[in-house]
Every structure is written in C-alpha cells, then in structure tokens.
N, C-alpha and C positions, 0 to 999 in steps of 0.2 A: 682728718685722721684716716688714715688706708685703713682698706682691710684685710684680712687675714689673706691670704691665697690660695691656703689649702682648707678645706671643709669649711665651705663658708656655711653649709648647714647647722654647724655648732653653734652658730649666732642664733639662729632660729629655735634652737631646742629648751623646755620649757626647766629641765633639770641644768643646776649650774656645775660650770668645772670646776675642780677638781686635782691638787698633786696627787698621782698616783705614788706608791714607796719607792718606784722606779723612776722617780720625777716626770714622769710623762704626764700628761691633762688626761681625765678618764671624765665619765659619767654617770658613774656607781652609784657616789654617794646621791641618798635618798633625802627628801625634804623630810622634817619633822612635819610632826601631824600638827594643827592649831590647838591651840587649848582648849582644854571644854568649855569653859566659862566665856569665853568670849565668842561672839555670831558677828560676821558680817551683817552690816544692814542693809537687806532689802532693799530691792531697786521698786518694790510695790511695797515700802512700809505707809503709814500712814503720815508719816511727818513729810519722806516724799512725796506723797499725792499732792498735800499741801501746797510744800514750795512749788511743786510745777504748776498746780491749780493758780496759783497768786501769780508767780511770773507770766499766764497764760492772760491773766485778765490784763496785769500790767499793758504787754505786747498790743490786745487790742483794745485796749484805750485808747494807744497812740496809733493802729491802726498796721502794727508792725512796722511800723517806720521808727528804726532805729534816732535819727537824725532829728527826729520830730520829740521823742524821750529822754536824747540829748541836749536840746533847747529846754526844755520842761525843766532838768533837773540844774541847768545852769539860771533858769529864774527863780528857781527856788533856794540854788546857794544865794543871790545877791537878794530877796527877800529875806532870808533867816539867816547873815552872817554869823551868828551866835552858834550857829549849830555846826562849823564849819570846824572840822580838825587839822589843826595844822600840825605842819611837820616838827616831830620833838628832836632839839639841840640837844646833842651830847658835850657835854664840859668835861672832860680829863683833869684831873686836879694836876696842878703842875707840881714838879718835884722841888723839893725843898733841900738844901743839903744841912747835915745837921751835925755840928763842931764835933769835930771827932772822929767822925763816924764815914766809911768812904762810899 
C-alpha cells in the first residue's frame, strides 16, 4: 500500500479523519469520552501480576529456553492425547431442491 504524499503527519495524529461539509478531511471531530462504567484494566491489576508471576516461573523452569518448553509441551501432548484439541470440521448442509419451489 503507498502512502499518502502530502501530510504524511496525519498518519501519526491520535484524533481520526474526518468529511468536512466541504468534503475535504479535517480533524475537528472529537473522540467521545469512554463510559463511566467501564475501566480499562490495569497493566498493575492483580490478576496481571499473576499471569506474569506464573509465566515468569514457567520461563525459568525451563531456564528461558524457549526450545527446551517447546520439547516439554510436545511430550506432554504424546503423553495425554486425550487432552489434545482438534481442529473442528464445519459441514454445510447441502441444498436440497424442493418440487415446486425454485
């Protein structure tokens, strides 16, 4: 994809374009505000601390070797085939034509 040629700063800018009534692209319009009821979560909530705490211990178990956690979890699928998700088929029901009807 090319890009723009002229103001390529509009790419960068955090407010989106905009028809102006003139058709031209402006930068007026203002974001809505979020709602009150809803909070982003926390890059320090608790359930984060968590997951990073758990993937930290993971990491050194295997000594931060990727390759070494990789091995580990492919003995563990051919250990516990049962536990192993496969991929789900979709069926399309095939069309039927129905006397009469086009």
């Amino acid at each position: 994809m090319a890009l723009p040629s002229r103001r390529p700063e509009t790419l960068l800018s955090a407010r989106p374009l905009v028809r102006s009534a003139s058709g031209g692209l402006s930068r007026t319009h203002k974001r809505t505000p979020p709602h009150p009821r809803r909070r982003a979560m926390s890059y320090e909530s608790p359930i984060v601390r968590e997951v990073r705490d758990r993937a930290m211990k993971i990491s050194e178990r295997f000594e931060h070797d990727l390759h070494r956690y990789c091995a580990h979890l492919r003995e563990q699928e051919k250990a516990h085939p049962e536990r192993i998700v496969t991929p789900i088929t979709v069926v399309r029901p095939v069309e039927t034509s129905v006397p009469g009807r086009q």
